[in-house]
Backbone as CSV, one residue per row, in Angstrom:
resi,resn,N_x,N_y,N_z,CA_x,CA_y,CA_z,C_x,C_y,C_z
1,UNK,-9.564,8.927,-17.028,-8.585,9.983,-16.914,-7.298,9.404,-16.317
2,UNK,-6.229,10.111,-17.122,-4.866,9.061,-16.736,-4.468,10.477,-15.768
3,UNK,-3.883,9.946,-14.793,-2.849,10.820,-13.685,-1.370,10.785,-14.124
4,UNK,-0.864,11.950,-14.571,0.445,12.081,-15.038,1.253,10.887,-13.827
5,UNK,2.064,10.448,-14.545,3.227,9.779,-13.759,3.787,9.967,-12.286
6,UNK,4.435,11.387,-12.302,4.982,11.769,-11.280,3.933,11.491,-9.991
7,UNK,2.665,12.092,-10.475,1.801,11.991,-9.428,1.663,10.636,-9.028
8,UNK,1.583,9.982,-9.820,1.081,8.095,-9.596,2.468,8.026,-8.459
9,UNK,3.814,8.107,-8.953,4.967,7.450,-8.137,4.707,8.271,-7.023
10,UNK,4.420,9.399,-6.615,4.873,10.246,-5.990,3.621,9.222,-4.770
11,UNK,2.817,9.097,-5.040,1.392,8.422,-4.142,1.890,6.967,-3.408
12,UNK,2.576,6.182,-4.848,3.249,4.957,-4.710,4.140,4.539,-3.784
13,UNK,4.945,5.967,-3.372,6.203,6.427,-2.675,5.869,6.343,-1.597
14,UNK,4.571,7.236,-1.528,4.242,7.529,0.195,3.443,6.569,0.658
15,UNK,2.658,5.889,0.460,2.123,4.265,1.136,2.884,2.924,1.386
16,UNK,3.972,3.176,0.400,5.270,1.985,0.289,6.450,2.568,-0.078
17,UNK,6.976,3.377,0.713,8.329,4.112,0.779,9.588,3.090,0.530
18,UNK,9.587,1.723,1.156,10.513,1.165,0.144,10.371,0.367,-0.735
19,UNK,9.379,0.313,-1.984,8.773,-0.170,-2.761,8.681,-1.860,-2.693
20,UNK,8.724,-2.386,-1.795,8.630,-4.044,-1.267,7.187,-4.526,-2.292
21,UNK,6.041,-3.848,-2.522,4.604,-3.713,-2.875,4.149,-3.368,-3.983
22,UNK,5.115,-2.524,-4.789,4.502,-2.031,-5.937,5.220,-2.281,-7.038
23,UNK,4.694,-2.169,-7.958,4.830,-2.733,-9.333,4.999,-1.458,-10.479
24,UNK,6.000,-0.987,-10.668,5.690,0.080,-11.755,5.222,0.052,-13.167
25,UNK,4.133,0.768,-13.281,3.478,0.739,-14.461,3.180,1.762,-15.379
26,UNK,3.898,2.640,-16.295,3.546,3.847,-17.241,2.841,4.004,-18.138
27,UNK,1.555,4.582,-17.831,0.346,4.983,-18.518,0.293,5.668,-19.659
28,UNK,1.259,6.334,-19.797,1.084,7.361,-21.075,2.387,6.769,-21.643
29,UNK,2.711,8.093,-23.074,3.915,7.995,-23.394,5.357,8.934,-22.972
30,UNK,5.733,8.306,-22.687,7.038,9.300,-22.100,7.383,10.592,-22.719
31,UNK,7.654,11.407,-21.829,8.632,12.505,-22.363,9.842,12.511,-23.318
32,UNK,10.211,11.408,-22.731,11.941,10.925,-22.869,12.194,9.609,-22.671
33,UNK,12.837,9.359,-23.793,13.745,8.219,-24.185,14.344,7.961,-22.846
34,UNK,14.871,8.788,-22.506,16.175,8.717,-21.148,15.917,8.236,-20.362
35,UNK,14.569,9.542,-20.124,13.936,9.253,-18.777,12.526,7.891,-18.496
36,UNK,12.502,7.449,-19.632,11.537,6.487,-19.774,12.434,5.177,-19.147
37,UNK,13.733,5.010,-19.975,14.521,4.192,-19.871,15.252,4.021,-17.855
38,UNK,15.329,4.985,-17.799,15.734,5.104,-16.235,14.589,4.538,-14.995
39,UNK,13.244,4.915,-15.786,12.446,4.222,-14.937,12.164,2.730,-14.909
40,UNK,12.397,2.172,-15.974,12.189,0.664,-16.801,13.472,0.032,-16.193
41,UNK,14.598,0.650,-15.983,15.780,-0.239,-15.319,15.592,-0.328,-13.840
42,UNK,15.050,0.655,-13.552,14.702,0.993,-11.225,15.881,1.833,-11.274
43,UNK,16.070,2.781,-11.785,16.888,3.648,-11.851,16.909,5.108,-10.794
44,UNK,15.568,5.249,-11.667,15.160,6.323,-11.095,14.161,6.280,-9.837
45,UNK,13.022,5.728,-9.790,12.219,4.854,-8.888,12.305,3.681,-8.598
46,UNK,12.868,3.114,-7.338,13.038,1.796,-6.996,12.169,1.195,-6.474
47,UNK,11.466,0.599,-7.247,10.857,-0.807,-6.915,11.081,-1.878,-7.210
48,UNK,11.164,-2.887,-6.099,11.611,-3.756,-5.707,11.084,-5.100,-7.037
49,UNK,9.803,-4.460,-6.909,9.248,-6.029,-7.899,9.503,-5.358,-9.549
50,UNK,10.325,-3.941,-9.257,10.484,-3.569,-11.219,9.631,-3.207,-11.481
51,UNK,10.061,-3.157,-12.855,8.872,-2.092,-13.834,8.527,-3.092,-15.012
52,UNK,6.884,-3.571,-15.642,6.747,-4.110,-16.725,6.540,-3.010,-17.615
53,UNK,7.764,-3.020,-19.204,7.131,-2.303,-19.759,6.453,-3.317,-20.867
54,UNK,5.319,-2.407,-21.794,4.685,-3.328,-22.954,4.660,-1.791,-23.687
55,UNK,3.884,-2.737,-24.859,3.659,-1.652,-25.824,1.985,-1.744,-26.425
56,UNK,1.075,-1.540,-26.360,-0.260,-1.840,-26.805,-0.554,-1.682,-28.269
57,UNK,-1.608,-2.150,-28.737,-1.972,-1.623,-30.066,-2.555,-0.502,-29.885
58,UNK,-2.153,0.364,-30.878,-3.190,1.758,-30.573,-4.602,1.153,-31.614
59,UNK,-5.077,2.145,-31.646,-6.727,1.937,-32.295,-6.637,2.007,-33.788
60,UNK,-5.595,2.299,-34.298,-5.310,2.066,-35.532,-4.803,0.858,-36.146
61,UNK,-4.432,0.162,-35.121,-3.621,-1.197,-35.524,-4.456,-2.547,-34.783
62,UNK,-6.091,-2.294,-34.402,-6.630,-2.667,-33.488,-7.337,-3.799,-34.265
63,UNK,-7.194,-3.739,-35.670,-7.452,-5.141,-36.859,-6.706,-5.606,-37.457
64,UNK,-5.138,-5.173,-37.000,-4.052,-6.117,-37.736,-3.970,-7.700,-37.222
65,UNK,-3.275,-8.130,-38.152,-3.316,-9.654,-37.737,-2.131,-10.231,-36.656
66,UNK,-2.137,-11.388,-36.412,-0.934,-11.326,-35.274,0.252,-11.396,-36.149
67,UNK,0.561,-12.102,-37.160,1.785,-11.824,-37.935,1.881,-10.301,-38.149
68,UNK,1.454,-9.988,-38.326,1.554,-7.980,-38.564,1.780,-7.449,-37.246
69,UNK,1.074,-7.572,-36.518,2.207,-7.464,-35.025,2.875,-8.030,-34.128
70,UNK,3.267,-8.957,-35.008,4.645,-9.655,-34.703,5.674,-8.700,-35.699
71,UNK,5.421,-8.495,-37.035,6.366,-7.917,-37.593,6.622,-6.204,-36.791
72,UNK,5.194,-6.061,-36.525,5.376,-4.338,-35.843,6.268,-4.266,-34.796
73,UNK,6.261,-5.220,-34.137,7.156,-5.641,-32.692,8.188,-5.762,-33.082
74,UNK,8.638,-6.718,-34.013,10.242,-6.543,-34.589,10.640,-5.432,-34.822
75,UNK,9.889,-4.655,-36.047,10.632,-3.325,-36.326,10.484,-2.481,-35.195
76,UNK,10.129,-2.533,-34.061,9.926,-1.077,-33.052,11.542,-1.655,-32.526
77,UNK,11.676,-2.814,-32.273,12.774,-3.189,-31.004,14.482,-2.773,-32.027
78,UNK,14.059,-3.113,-33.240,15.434,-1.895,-33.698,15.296,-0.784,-33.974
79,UNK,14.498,-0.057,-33.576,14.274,1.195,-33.532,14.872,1.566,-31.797
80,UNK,15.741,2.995,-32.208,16.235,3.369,-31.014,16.758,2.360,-29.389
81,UNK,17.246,2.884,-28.526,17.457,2.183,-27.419,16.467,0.849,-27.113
Protein backbone atom coordinates (compact mmCIF):
# COMPACT_ATOMS: atom_id res chain seq x y z
CA UNK A 1 0.00 0.00 0.00
CA UNK A 2 1.45 3.32 -1.27
CA UNK A 3 0.87 6.46 1.24
CA UNK A 4 -0.24 9.42 -0.84
CA UNK A 5 2.69 11.88 -1.07
CA UNK A 6 1.70 14.66 1.04
CA UNK A 7 1.54 12.28 3.85
CA UNK A 8 5.11 10.71 3.12
CA UNK A 9 6.65 14.62 3.04
CA UNK A 10 4.55 15.75 5.63
CA UNK A 11 6.30 12.64 8.10
CA UNK A 12 9.71 13.46 6.24
CA UNK A 13 9.26 17.12 7.43
CA UNK A 14 8.70 16.35 10.96
CA UNK A 15 11.77 13.94 11.84
CA UNK A 16 14.16 16.14 9.54
CA UNK A 17 12.69 19.59 9.42
CA UNK A 18 15.63 20.81 7.49
CA UNK A 19 15.89 18.06 5.12
CA UNK A 20 19.96 17.51 5.73
CA UNK A 21 18.65 13.37 5.66
CA UNK A 22 16.22 12.76 3.23
CA UNK A 23 16.02 11.93 -0.15
CA UNK A 24 12.81 12.65 -2.07
CA UNK A 25 11.15 9.95 -3.69
CA UNK A 26 7.46 9.89 -5.62
CA UNK A 27 5.58 6.78 -5.49
CA UNK A 28 2.74 7.25 -7.59
CA UNK A 29 1.91 9.36 -10.53
CA UNK A 30 1.44 12.93 -10.10
CA UNK A 31 -1.46 15.04 -10.21
CA UNK A 32 0.37 17.64 -12.10
CA UNK A 33 2.85 18.35 -14.48
CA UNK A 34 3.53 21.60 -12.39
CA UNK A 35 3.34 20.31 -9.35
CA UNK A 36 5.38 17.19 -10.05
CA UNK A 37 7.95 19.44 -11.61
CA UNK A 38 8.23 21.82 -8.48
CA UNK A 39 8.96 18.93 -6.38
CA UNK A 40 11.81 17.39 -8.75
CA UNK A 41 13.57 20.97 -8.77
CA UNK A 42 13.34 21.41 -4.39
CA UNK A 43 10.95 23.84 -5.14
CA UNK A 44 8.36 23.03 -3.31
CA UNK A 45 9.94 20.60 -0.61
CA UNK A 46 13.47 21.24 0.22
CA UNK A 47 15.67 18.67 0.47
CA UNK A 48 18.91 19.08 0.72
CA UNK A 49 20.16 15.75 -0.99
CA UNK A 50 17.10 16.48 -3.94
CA UNK A 51 14.77 14.55 -5.50
CA UNK A 52 15.63 11.29 -7.87
CA UNK A 53 13.15 11.17 -10.41
CA UNK A 54 12.93 7.75 -12.75
CA UNK A 55 10.42 6.33 -14.70
CA UNK A 56 9.79 2.35 -14.34
CA UNK A 57 8.47 -0.14 -16.72
CA UNK A 58 4.94 -0.68 -16.08
CA UNK A 59 3.82 -4.44 -16.45
CA UNK A 60 3.03 -4.02 -19.87
CA UNK A 61 6.38 -3.15 -21.10
CA UNK A 62 7.90 -5.69 -18.54
CA UNK A 63 9.25 -7.97 -21.88
CA UNK A 64 10.42 -5.26 -24.02
CA UNK A 65 13.89 -5.34 -25.01
CA UNK A 66 16.48 -2.77 -23.89
CA UNK A 67 16.62 -1.11 -27.34
CA UNK A 68 12.75 -0.67 -27.04
CA UNK A 69 13.30 1.07 -23.89
CA UNK A 70 15.81 2.96 -24.87
CA UNK A 71 13.62 4.11 -27.73
CA UNK A 72 10.54 4.47 -25.05
CA UNK A 73 12.87 6.75 -23.01
CA UNK A 74 13.66 8.89 -25.97
CA UNK A 75 10.18 9.45 -27.02
CA UNK A 76 8.81 10.22 -23.31
CA UNK A 77 11.77 13.01 -22.81
CA UNK A 78 10.19 14.99 -25.90
CA UNK A 79 7.12 14.63 -24.72
CA UNK A 80 6.00 17.66 -22.60
CA UNK A 81 8.26 19.57 -19.95
Amino acid sequence: MTMPIQIVINLAQKVNPKGFRTLGELLQNPESEKAFLALARNEDVSFRLGWHVLGNRGWADSDCSTEERHANEESFFFQGV
